[in-house]
C-alpha positions as CSV (number, residue, x, y, z in Angstrom):
1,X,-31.4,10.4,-8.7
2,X,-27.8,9.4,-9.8
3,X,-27.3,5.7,-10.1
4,X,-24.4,4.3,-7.9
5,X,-21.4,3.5,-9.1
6,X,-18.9,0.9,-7.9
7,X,-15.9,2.3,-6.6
8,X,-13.0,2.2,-8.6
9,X,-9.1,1.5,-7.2
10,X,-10.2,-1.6,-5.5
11,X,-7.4,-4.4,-5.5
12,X,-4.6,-6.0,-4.6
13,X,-2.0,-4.8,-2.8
14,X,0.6,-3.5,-5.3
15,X,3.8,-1.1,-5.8
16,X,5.1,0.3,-8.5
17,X,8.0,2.8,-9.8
18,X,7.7,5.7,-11.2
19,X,10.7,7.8,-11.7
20,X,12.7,8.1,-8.6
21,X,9.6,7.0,-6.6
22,X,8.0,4.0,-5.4
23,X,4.1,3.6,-5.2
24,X,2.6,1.8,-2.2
25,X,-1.2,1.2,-2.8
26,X,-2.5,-1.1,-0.2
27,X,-6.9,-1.7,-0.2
28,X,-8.6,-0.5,3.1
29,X,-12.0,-1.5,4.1
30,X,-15.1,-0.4,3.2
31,X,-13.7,0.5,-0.4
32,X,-10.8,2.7,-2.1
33,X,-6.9,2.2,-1.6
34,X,-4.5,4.1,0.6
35,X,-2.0,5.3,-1.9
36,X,2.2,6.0,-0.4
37,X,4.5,7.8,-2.7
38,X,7.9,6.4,-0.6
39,X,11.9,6.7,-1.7
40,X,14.1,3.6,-1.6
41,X,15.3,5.1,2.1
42,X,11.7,4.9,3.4
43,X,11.0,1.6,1.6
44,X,13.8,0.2,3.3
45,X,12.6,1.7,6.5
46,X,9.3,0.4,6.1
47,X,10.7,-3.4,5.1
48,X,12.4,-3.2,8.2
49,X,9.5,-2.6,10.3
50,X,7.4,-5.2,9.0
51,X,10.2,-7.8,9.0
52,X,10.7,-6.9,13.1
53,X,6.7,-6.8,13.7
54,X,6.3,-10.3,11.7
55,X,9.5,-12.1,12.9
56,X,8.3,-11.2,16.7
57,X,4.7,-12.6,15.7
58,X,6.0,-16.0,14.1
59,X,7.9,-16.7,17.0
């Protein structure tokens, strides 16, 4: 029987750049990260999003 293992890739929420590229890795339950590999166009897209869904949930 194989011992367990924890899972690795749990943390924070984090991005990075690599080249021309930015990495999106955001935890999701029960273990492991969701990983985004995004351009400056979709990161905007995506800051905008998240600014309109939060700025209507603050008010």
């Amino acid at each position: 029987m194989a011992a367990m293992k924890p899972r690795t890739g749990d943390g924070p929420m984090e991005v990075t750049k690599e080249g021309r590229s930015l990495i999106l890795r955001v935890p999701i339950d029960g273990g492991g990260r969701l990983v985004l590999e995004l351009n400056a166009e979709e990161a905007g897209n995506l800051k905008d999003c998240l600014l309109g869904v939060t700025d209507s949930v603050a008010s």
